[in-house]
N, CA, C and O of each residue as an XYZ file, in Angstrom:
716
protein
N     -20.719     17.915    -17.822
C     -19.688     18.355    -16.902
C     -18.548     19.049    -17.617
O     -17.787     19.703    -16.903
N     -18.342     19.011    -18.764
C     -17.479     18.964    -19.633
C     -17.606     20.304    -19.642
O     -16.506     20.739    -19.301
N     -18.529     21.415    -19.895
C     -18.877     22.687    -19.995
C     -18.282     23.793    -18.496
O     -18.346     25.021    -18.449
N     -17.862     23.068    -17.668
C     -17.306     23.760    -15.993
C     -15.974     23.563    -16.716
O     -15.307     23.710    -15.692
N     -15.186     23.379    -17.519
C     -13.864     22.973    -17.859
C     -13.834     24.819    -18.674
O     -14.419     24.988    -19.744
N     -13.420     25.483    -18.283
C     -13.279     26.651    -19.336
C     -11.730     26.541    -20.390
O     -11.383     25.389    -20.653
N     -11.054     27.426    -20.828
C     -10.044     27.213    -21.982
C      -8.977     26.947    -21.054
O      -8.129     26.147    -21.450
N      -8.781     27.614    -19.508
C      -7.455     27.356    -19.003
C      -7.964     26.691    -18.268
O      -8.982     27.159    -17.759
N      -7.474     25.113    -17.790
C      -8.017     24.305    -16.708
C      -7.463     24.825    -15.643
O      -8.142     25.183    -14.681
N      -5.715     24.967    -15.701
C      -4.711     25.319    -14.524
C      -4.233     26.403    -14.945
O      -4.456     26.872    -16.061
N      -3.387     26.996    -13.910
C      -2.694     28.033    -14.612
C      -1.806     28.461    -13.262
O      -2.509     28.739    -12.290
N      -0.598     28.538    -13.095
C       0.444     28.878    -11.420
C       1.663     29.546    -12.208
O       1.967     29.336    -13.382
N       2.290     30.395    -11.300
C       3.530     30.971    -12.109
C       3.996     31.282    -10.756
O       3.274     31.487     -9.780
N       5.454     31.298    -10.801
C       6.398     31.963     -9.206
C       7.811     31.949    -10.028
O       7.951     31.756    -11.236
N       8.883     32.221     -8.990
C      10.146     32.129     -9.670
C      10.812     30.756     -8.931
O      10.734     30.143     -7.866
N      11.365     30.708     -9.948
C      12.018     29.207     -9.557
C      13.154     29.446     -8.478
O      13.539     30.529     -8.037
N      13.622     28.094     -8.139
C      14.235     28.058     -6.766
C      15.733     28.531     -6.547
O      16.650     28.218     -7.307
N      15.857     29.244     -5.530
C      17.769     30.332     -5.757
C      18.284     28.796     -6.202
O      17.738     27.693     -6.205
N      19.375     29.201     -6.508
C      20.244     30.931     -7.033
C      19.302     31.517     -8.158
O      19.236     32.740     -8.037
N      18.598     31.067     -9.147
C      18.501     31.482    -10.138
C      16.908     32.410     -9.443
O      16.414     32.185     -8.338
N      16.424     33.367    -10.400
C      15.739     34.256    -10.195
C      14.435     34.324    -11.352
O      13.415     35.002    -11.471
N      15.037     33.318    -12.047
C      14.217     33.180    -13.291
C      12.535     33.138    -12.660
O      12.195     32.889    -11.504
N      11.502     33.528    -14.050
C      10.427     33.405    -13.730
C       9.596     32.193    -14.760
O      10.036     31.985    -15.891
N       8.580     31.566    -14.329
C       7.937     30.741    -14.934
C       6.467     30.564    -14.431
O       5.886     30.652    -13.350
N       6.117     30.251    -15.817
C       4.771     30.042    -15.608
C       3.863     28.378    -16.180
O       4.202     27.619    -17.088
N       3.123     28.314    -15.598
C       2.565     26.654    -16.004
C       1.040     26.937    -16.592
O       0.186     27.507    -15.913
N       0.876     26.604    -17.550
C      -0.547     26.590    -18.150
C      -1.036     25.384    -18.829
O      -0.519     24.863    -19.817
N      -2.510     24.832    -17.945
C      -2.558     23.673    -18.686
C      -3.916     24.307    -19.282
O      -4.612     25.028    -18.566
N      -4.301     23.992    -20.724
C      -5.675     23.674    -21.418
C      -6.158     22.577    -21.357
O      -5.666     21.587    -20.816
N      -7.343     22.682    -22.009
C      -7.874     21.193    -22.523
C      -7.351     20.350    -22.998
O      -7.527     19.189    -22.627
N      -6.432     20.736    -24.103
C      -5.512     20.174    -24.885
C      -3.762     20.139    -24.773
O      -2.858     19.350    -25.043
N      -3.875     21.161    -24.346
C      -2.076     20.941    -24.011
C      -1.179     21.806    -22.700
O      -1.769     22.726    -22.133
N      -0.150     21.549    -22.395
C       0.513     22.411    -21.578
C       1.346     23.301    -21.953
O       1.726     23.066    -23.100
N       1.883     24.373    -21.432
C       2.316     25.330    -22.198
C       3.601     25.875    -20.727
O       3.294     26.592    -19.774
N       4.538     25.458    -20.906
C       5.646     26.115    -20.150
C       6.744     27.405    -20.556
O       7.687     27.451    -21.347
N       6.016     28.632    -19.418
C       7.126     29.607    -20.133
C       8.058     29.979    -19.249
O       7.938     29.579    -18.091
N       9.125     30.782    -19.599
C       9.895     30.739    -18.481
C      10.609     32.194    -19.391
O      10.711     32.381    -20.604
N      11.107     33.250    -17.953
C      11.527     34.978    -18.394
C      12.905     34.530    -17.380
O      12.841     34.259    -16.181
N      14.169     34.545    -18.262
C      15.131     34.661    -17.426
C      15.601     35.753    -16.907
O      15.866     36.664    -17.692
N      15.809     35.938    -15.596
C      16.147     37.429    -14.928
C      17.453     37.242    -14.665
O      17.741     36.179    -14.116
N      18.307     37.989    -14.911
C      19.510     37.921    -14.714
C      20.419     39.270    -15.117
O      20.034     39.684    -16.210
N      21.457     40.044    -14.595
C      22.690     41.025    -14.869
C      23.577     41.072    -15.694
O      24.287     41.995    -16.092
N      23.476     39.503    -16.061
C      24.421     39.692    -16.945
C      24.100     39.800    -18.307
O      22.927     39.664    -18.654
N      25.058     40.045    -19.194
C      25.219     41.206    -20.512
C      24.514     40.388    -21.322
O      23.634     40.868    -22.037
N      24.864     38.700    -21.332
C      24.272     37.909    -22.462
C      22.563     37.298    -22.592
O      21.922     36.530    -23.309
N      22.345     38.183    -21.413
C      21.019     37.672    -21.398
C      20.008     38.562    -21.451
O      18.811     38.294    -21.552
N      20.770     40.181    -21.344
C      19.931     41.387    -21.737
C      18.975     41.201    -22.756
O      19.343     40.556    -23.738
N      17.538     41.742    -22.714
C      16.878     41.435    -23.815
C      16.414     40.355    -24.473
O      15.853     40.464    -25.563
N      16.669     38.841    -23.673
C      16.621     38.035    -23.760
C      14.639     37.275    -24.019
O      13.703     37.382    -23.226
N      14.652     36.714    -25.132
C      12.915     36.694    -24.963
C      12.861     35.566    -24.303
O      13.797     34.790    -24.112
N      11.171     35.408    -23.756
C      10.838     34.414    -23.225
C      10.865     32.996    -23.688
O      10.819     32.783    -24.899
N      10.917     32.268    -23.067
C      10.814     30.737    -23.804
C       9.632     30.173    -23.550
O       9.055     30.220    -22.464
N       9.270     29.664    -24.472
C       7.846     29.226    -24.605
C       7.693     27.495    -24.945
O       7.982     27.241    -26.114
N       7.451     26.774    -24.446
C       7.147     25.322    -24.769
C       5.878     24.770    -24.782
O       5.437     24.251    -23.757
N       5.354     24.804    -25.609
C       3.931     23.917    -25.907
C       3.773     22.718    -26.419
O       4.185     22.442    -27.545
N       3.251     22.000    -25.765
C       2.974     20.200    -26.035
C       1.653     19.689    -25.794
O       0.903     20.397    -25.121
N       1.171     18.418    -26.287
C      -0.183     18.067    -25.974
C       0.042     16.668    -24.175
O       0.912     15.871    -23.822
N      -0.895     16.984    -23.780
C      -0.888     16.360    -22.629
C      -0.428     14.959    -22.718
O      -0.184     14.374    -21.662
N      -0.224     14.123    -24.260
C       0.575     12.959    -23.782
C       1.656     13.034    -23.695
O       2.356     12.370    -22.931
N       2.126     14.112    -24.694
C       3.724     14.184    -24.537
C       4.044     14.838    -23.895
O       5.267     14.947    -23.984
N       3.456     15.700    -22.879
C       3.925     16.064    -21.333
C       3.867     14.810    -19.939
O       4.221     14.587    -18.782
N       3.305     14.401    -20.843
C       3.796     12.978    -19.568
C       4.767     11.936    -20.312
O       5.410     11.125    -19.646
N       4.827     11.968    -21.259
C       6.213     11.567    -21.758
C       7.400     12.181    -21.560
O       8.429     11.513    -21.661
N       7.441     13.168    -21.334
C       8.463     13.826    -21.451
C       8.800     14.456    -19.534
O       8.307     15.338    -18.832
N       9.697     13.589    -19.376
C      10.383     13.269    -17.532
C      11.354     14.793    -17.706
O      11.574     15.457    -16.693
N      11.884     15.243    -19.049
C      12.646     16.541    -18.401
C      11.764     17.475    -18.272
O      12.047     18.247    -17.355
N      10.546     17.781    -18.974
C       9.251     18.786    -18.516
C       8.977     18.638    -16.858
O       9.183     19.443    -15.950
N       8.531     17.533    -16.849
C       8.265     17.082    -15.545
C       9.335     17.686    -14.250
O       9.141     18.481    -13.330
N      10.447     16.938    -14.658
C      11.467     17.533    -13.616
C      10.988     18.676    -13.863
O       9.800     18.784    -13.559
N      11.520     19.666    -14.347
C      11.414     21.354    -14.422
C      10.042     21.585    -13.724
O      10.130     22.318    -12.739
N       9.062     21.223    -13.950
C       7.396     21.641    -13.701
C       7.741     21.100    -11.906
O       7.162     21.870    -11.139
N       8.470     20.072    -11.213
C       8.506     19.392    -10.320
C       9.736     20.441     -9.390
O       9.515     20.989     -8.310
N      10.710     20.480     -9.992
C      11.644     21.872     -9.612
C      10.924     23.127     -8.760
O      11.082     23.353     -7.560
N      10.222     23.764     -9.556
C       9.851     24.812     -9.521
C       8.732     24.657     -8.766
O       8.762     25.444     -7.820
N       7.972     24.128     -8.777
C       6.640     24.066     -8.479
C       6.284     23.460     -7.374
O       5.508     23.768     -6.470
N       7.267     22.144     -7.660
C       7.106     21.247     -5.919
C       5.850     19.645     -6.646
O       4.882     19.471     -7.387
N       6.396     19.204     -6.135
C       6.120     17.566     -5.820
C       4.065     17.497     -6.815
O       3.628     17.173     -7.919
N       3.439     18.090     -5.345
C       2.053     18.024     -5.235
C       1.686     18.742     -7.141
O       1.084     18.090     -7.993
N       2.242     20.144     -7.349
C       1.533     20.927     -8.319
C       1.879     19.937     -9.692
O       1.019     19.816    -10.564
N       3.348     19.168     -9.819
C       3.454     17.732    -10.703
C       2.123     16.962    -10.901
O       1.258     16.936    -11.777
N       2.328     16.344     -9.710
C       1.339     15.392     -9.826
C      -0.163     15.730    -10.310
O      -0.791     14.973    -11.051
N      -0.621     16.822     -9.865
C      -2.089     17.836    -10.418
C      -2.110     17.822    -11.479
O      -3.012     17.264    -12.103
N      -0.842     18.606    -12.188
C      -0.915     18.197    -13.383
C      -1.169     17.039    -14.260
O      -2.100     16.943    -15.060
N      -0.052     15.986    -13.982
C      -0.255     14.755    -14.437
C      -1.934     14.931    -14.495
O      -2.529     15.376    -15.476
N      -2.518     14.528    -13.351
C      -3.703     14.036    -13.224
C      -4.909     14.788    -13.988
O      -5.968     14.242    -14.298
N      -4.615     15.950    -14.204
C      -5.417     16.529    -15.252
C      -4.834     16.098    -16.867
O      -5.500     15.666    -17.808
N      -3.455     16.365    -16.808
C      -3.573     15.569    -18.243
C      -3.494     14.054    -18.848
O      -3.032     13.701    -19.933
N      -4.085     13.271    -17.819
C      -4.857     11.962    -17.686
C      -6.121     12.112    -17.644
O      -6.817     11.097    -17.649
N      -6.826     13.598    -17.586
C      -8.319     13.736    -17.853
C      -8.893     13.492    -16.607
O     -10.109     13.307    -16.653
N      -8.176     13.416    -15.084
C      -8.851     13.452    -14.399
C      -9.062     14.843    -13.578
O      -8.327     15.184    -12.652
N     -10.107     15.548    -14.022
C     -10.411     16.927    -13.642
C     -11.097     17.296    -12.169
O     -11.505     16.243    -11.679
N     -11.314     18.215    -11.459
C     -11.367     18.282     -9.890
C     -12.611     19.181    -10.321
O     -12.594     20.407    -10.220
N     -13.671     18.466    -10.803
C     -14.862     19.645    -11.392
C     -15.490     20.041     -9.699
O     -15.716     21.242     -9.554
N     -15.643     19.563     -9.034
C     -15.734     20.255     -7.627
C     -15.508     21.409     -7.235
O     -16.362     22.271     -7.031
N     -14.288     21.517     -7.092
C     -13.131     22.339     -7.355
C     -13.299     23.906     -8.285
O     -12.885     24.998     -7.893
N     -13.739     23.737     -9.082
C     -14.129     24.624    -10.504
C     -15.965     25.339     -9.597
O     -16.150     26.550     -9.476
N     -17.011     24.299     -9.118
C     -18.130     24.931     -8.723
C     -17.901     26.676     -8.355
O     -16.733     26.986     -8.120
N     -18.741     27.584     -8.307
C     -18.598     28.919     -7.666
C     -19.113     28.380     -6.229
O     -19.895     27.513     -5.841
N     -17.903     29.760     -5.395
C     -18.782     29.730     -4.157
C     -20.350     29.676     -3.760
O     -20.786     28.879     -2.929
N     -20.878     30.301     -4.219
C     -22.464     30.320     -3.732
C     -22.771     29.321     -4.519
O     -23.986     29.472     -4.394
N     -22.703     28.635     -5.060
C     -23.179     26.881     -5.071
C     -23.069     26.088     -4.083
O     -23.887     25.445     -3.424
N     -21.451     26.261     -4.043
C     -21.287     25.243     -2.795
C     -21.335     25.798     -1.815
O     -20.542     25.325     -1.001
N     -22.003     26.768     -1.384
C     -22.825     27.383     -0.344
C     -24.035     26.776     -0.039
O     -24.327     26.439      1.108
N     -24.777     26.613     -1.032
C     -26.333     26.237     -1.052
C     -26.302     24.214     -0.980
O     -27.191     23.390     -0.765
N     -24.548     24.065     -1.334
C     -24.746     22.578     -1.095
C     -24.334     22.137      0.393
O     -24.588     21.112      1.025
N     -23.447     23.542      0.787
C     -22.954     23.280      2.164
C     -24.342     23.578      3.279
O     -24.129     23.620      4.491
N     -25.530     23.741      2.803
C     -26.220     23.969      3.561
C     -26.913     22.570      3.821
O     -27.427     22.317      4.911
N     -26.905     21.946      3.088
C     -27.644     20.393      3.564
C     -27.104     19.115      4.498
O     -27.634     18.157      5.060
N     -25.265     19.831      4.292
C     -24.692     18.984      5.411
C     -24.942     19.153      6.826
O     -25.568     20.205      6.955
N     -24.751     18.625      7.900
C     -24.749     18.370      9.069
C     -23.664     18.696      9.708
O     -22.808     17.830      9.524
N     -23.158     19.884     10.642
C     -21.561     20.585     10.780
C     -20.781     19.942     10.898
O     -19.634     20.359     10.733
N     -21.027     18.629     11.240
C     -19.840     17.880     11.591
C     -18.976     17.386     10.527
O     -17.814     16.981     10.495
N     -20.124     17.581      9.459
C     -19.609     16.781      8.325
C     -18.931     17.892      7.168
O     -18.281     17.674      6.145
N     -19.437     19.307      7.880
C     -18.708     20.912      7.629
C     -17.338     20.918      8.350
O     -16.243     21.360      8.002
N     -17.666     20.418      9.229
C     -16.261     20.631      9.778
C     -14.868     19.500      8.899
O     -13.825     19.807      8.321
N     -15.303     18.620      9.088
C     -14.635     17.608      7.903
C     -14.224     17.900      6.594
O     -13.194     17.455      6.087
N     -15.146     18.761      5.966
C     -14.997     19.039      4.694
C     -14.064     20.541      4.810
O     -13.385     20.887      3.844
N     -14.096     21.200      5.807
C     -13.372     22.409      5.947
C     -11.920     21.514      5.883
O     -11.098     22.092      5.172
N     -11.479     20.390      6.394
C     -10.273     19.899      7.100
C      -9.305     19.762      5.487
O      -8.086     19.900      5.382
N     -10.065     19.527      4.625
C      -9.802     18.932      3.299
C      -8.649     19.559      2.171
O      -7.705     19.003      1.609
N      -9.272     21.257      2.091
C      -8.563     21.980      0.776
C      -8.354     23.468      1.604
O      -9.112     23.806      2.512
N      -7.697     23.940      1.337
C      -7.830     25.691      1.899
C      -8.740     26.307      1.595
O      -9.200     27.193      2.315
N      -9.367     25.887      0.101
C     -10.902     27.160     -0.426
C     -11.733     26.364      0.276
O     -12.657     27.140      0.521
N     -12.179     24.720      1.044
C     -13.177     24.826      1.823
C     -12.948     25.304      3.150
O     -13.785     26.068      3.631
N     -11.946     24.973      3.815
C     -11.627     25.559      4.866
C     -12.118     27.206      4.812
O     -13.008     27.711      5.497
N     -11.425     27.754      3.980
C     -11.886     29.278      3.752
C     -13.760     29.629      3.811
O     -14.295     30.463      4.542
N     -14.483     28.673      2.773
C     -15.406     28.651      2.769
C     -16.485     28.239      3.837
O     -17.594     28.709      4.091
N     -15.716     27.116      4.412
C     -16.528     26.790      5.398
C     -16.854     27.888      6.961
O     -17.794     27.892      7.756
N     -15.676     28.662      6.880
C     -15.454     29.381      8.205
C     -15.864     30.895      7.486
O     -15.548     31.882      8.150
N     -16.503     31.114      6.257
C     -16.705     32.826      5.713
C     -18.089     33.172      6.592
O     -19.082     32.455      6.716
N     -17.890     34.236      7.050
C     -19.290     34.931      7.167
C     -20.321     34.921      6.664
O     -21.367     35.210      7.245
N     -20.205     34.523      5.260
C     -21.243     33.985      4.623
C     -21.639     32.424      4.866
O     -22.729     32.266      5.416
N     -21.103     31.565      4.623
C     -21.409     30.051      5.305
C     -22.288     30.155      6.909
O     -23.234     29.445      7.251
N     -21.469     31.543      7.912
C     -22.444     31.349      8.769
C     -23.504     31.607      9.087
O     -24.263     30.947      9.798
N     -23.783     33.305      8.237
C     -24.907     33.808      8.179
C     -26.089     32.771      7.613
O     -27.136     32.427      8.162
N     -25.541     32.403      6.327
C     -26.993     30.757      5.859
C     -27.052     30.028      6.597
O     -28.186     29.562      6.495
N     -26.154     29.178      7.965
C     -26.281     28.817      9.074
C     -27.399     29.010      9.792
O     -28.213     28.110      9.999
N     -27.543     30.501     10.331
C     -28.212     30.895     11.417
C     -29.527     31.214     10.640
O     -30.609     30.854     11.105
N     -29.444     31.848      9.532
C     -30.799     32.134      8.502
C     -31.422     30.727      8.457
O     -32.587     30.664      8.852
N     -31.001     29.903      8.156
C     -31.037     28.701      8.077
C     -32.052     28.005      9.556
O     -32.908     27.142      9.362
N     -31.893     28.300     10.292
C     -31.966     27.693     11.621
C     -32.403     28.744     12.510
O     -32.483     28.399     13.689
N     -32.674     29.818     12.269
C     -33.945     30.865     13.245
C     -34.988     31.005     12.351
O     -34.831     31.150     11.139
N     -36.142     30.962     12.975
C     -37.296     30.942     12.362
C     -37.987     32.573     11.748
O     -38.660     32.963     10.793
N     -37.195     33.270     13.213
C     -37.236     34.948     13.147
C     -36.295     35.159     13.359
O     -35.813     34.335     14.136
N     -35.360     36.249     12.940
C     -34.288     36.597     12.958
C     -34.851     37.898     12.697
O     -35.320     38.506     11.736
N     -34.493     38.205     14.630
C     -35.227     40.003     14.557
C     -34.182     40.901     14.120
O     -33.154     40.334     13.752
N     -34.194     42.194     14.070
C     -33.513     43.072     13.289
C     -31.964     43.188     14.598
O     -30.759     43.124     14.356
N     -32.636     43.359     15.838
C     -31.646     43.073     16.764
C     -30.315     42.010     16.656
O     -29.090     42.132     16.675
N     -31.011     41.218     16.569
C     -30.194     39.698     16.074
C     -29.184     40.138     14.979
O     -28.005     40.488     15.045
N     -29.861     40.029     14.181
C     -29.098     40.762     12.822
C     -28.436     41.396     12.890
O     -27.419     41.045     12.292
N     -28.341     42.707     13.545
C     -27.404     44.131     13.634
C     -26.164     42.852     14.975
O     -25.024     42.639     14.564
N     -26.528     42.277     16.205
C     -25.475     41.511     17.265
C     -24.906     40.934     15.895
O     -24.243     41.839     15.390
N     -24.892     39.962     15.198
C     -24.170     39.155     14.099
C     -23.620     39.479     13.137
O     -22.708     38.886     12.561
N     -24.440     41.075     12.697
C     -22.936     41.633     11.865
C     -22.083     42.281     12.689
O     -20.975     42.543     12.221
N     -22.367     42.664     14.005
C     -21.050     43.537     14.846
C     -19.706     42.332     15.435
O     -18.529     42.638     15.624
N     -20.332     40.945     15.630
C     -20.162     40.178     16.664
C     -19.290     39.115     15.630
O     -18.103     38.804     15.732
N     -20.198     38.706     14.691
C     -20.127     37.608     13.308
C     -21.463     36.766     13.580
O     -22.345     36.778     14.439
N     -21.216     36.135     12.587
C     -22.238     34.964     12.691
C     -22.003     33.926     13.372
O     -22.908     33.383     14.006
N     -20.544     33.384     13.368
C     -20.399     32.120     13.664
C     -20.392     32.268     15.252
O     -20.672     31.245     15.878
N     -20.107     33.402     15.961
C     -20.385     33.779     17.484
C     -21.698     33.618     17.538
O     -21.997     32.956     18.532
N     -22.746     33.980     16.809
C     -24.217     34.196     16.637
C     -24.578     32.894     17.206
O     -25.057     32.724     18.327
N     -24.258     31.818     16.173
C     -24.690     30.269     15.679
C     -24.212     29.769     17.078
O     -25.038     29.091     17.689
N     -23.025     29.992     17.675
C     -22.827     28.983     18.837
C     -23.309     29.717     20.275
O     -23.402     29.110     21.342
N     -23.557     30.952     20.111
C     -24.434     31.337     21.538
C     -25.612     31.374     21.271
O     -26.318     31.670     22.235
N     -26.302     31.132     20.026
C     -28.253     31.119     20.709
C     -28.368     29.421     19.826
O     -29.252     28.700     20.288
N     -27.726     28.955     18.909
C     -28.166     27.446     18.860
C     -27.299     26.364     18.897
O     -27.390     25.427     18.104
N     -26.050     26.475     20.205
C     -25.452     25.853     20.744
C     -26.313     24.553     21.428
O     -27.256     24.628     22.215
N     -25.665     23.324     20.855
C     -26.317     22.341     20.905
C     -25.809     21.220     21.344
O     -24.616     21.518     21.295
N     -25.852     19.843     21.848
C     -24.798     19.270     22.594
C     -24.147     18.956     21.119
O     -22.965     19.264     20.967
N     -24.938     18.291     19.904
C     -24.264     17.932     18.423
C     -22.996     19.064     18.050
O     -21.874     18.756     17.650
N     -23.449     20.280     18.270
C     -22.473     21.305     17.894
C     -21.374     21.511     18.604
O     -20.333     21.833     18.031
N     -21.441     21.348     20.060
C     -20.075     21.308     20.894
C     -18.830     20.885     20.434
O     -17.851     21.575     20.718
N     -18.675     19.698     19.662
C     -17.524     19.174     19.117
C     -16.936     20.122     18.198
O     -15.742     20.418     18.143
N     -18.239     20.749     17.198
C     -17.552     21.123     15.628
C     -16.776     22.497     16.948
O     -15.574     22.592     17.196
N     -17.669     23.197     17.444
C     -16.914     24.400     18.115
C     -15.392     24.244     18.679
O     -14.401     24.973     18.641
N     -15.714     22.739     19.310
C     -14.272     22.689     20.066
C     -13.135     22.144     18.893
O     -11.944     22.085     19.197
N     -13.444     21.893     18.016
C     -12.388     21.173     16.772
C     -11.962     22.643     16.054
O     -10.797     22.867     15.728
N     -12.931     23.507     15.873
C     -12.160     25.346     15.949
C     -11.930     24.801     14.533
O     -10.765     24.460     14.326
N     -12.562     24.685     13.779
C     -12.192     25.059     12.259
C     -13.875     25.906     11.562
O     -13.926     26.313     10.402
């Protein structure tokens, strides 16, 4: 599993919160975190000013509560805690899969249990409702899929496809829950 981990585990950057305009960025590796930060600012003493760069290994970013604040500042509550939890080694290898994997794994669930899993993260939500998720749907579940069919579902979509020809009493719910 260790091999889905590439050199940057995380990586988020925005500008931190008014007044200030400053920019920052968060990078976690395998091994350490790396906080930079580009101050933007008019005034004279900060013209030309280089970036600041802080690099530490993941224990002493959880040792260290003024990193934290700052990473918690900027970033917000949830992207803290992610961190933490990756540099406690607990990694979201799920998360990391490519789409068309978890395409071919979203095909063995049962929609209801698609629809559930859409409810979860924004990339399944995203995933669960792509044109692609529905097209393996209906491929999935017509035996022939005449050329007619085909041409109605790319004009129409798929997921219109899936609930007007194999609308089912099981499927009624996921339709009416609209995710």
């Amino acid at each position: 599993m260790a091999s889905l981990l590439g050199k940057k585990v995380f990586e988020i950057n925005g500008q931190g919160p008014p007044p200030t305009k400053d920019f920052f960025q968060l990078t976690v590796t395998k091994t350490e975190v790396i906080w930079r930060s580009w101050k933007i600012s008019l005034r004279i003493e900060f013209k030309g000013a280089a970036p600041g760069e802080n690099k530490m290994t993941h224990d002493d970013f959880l040792h260290d509560a003024r990193m934290q604040q700052q990473v918690g500042v900027v970033f917000g509550q949830q992207i803290l805690q992610y961190t933490q939890a990756l540099c406690q080694g607990n990694f979201d290898y799920l998360e990391r899969l490519p789409n068309d994997l978890l395409l071919q794994i979203l095909a063995f669930l049962e929609l209801e249990d698609v629809a559930q899993l859409a409810q979860t993260t924004k990339r399944f939500h995203k995933l669960c409702n792509s044109p692609e998720f529905w097209e393996q749907t209906v491929r999935g579940r017509c035996d022939e899929l005449t050329p007619d069919m085909e041409a109605l579902a790319n004009a129409m979509g798929w997921r219109k496809i899936f609930f007007a020809f194999f609308n089912t009493k099981e499927h009624q719910q996921y339709a009416q829950g609209g995710s």
